[in-house]
C-alpha positions as CSV (number, residue, x, y, z in Angstrom):
1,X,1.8,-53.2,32.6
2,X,4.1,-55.9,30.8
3,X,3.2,-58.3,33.7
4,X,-0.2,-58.0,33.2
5,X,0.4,-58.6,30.0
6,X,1.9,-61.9,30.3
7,X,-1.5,-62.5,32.6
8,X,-3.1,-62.0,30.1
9,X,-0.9,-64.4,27.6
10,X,-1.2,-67.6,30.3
11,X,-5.3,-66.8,30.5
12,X,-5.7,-67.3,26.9
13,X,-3.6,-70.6,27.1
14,X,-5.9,-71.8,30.1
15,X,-9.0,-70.7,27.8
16,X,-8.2,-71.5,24.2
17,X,-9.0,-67.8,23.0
18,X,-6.0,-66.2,20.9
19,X,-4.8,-62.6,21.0
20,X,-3.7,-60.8,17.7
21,X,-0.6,-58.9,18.8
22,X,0.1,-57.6,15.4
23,X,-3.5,-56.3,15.8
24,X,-3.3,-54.8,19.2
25,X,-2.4,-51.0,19.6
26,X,-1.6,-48.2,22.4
27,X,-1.5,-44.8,22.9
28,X,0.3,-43.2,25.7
29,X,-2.4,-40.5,27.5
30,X,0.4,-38.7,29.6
31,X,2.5,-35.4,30.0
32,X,5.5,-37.3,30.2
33,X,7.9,-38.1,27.4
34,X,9.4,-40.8,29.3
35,X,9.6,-44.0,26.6
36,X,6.9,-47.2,27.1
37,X,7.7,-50.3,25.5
38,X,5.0,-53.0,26.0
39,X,5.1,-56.4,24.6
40,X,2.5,-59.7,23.8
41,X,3.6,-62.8,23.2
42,X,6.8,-61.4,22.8
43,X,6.4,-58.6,20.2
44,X,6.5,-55.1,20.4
45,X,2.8,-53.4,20.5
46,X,3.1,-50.7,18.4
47,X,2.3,-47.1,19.5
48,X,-0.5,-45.0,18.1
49,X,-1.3,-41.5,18.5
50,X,-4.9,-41.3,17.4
51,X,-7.1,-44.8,18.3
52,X,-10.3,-45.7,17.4
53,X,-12.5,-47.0,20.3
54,X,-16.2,-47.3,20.2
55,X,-16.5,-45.3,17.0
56,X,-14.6,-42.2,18.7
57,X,-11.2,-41.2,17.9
58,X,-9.0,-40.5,21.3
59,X,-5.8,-38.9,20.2
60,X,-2.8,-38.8,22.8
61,X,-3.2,-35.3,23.4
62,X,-7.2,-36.1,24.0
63,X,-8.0,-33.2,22.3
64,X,-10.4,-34.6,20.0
65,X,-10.0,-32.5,17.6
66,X,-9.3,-35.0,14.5
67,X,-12.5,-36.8,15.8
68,X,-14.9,-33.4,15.4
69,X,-13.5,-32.3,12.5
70,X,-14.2,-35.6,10.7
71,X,-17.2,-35.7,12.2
72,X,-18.1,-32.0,11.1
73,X,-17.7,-33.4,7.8
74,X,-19.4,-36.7,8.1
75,X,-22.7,-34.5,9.1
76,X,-22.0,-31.6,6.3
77,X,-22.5,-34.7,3.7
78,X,-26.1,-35.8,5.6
79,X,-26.9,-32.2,5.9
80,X,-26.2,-32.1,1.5
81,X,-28.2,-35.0,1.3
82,X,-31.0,-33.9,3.1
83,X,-30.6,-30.5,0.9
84,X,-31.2,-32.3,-2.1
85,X,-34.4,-33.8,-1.1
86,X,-35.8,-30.7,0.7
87,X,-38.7,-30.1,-2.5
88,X,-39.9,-33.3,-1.7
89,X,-40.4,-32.4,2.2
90,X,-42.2,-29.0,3.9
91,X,-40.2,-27.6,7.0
92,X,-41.6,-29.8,9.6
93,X,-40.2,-33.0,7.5
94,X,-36.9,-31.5,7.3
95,X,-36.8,-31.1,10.9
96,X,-37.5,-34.4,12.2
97,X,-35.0,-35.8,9.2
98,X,-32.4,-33.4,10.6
99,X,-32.9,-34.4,14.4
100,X,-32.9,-38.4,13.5
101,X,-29.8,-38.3,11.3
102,X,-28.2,-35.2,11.4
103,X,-28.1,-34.1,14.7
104,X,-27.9,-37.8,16.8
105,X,-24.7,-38.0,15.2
106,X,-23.5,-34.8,16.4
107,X,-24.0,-36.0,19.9
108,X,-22.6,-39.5,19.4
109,X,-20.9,-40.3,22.7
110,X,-20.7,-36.4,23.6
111,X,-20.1,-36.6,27.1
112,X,-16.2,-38.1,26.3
113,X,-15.4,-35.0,23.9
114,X,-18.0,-32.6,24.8
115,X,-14.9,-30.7,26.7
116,X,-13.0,-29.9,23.9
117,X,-12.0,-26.3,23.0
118,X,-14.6,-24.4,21.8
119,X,-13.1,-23.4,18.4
120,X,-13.2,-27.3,17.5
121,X,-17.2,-27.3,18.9
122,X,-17.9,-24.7,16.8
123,X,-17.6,-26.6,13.7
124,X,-20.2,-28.6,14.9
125,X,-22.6,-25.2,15.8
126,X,-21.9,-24.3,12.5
127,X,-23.7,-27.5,10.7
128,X,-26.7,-26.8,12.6
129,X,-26.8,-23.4,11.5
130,X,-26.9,-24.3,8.3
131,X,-29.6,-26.9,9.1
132,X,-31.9,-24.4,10.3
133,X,-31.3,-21.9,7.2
134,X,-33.0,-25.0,5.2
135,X,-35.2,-25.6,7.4
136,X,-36.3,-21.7,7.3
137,X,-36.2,-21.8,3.8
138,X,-38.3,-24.8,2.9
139,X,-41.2,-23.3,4.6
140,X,-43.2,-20.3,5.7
141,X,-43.3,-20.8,9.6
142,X,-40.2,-19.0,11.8
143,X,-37.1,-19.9,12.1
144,X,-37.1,-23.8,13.9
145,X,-36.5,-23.6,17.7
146,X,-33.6,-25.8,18.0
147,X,-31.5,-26.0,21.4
148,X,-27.8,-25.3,20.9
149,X,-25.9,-28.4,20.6
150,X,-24.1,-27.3,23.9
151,X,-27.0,-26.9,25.7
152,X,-28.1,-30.8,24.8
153,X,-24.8,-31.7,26.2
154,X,-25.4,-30.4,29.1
155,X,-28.8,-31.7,30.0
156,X,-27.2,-35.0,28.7
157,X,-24.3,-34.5,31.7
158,X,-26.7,-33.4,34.0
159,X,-28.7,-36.0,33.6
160,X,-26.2,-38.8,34.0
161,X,-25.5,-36.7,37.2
162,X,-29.1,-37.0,38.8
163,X,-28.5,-41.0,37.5
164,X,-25.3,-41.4,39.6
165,X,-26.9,-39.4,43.0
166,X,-29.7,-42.2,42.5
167,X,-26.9,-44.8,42.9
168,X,-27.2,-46.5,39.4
169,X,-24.8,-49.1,39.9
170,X,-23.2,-48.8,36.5
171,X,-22.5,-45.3,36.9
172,X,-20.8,-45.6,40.3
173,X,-17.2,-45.3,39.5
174,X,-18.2,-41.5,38.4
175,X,-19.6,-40.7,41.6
176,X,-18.2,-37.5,43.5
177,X,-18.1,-37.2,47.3
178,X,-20.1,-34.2,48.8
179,X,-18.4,-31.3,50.2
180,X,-16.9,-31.1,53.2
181,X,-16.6,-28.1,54.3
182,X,-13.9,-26.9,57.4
183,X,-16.1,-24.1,58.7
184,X,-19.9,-24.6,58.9
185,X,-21.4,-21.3,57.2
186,X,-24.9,-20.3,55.9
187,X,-23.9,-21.3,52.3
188,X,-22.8,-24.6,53.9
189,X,-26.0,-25.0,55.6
190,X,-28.1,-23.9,52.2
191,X,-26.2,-26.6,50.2
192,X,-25.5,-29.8,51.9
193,X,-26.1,-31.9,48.0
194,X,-22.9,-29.6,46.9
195,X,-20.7,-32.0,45.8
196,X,-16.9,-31.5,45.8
197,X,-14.7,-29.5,43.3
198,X,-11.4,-30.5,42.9
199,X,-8.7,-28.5,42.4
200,X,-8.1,-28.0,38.3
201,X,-4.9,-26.6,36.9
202,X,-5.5,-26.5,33.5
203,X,-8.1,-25.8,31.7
204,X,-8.1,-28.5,29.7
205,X,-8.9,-30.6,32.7
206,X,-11.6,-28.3,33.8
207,X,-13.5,-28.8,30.8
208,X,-13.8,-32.2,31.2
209,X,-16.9,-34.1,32.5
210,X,-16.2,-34.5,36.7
211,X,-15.4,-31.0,36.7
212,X,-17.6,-29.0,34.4
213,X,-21.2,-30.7,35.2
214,X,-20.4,-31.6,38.5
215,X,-20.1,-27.6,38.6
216,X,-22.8,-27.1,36.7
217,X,-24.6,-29.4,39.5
218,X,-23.7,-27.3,42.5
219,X,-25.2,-24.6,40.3
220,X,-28.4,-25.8,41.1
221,X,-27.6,-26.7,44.4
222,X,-27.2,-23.3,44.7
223,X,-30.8,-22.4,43.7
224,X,-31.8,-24.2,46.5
225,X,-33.2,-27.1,44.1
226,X,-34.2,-30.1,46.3
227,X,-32.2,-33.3,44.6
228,X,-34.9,-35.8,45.9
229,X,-37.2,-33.9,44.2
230,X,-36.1,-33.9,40.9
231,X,-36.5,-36.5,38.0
232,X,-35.2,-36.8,34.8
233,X,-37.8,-34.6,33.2
């Protein structure tokens, strides 16, 4: 990694563009405790255990859980907001003002942390429980038919699926080989689209995108669903 480093260093002499070492962070993402030192330009890059990329927080641990919680609490303050306005709107107001602000920032980049344990999801479930409470409250229809936040995040997987076995390019380095199975069977024979399942030994790992949707894509598979026949609605 320090070599490519120093690639990097003679690329910005060729092309006058100048690199901020005392600006440029890491974070080891590993099981091992063995020490990493990394250097540009000849200082030390210092070492991080939470960094911010894209708006989400990936801690060394990727467990996310820093991330949801402030982002539990970024929502709760929206959610307050949009309580103190409710007299001005009827229930159907509410709801659209809850979907456009409150709830597209719960699923902010979802499909990187949508594995986490579900005692750190829950804090999320429990903002759009309160959501529909004042949405309840503020009118006389029945209680709002929102989808659970889990089940958006996994039409959202499942739909970046059906876009990778359409051969988006850009999605292509997420793309699974198909089973291959050593004996031919009827189950075999029923699901040729089934793609393969790696081996998972935590469960940490199986909770994570490749593993949990492609699952959840041999699920319907399984229901004898004919891939070329679907679409994205």
């Amino acid at each position: 990694m320090n070599v490519t480093l120093n690639r990097i260093v003679s690329w910005s002499s060729k092309w006058p563009v100048k690199f901020a070492p005392n600006k440029t962070q890491m974070s080891i993402i590993s099981r091992s405790r063995t020490p990493l030192q990394l250097s540009l330009e000849g200082q030390a890059i210092r070492r991080q255990d939470e960094m911010d990329v894209l708006g989400v927080t990936y801690d060394s641990a990727l467990t996310f859980r820093h991330y949801i919680e402030r982002l539990a609490r970024k929502a709760s303050g929206k959610l307050a907001s949009l309580r103190r306005m409710s007299w001005l709107l009827d229930d159907k107001g509410l709801e659209i003002l809850y979907k456009a602000k409150v709830r597209s920032s719960l699923e902010y980049s979802s499909l990187a942390w949508g594995g986490e344990a579900t005692r750190h999801l829950s804090l999320l479930d429990r903002v759009q429980t309160r959501a529909v409470r004042l949405i309840k409250d503020s009118g006389d229809r029945n209680e709002p038919k929102l989808h659970s936040l889990q089940h958006r995040r996994d039409v959202a997987g499942l739909v970046v699926i059906y876009k990778i076995q359409q051969r988006i390019l850009h999605l292509q380095a997420l793309r699974q080989p198909l089973r291959r199975a050593q004996v031919t069977t009827r189950a075999v024979t029923l699901m040729p689209a089934e793609l393969f399942q790696c081996r998972c030994r935590t469960w940490h790992h199986q909770r994570q995108y490749v593993h949990h949707y492609g699952k959840l894509w041999n699920t319907l598979i399984a229901a004898q669903i004919d891939s070329s026949k679907m679409n994205l609605q």
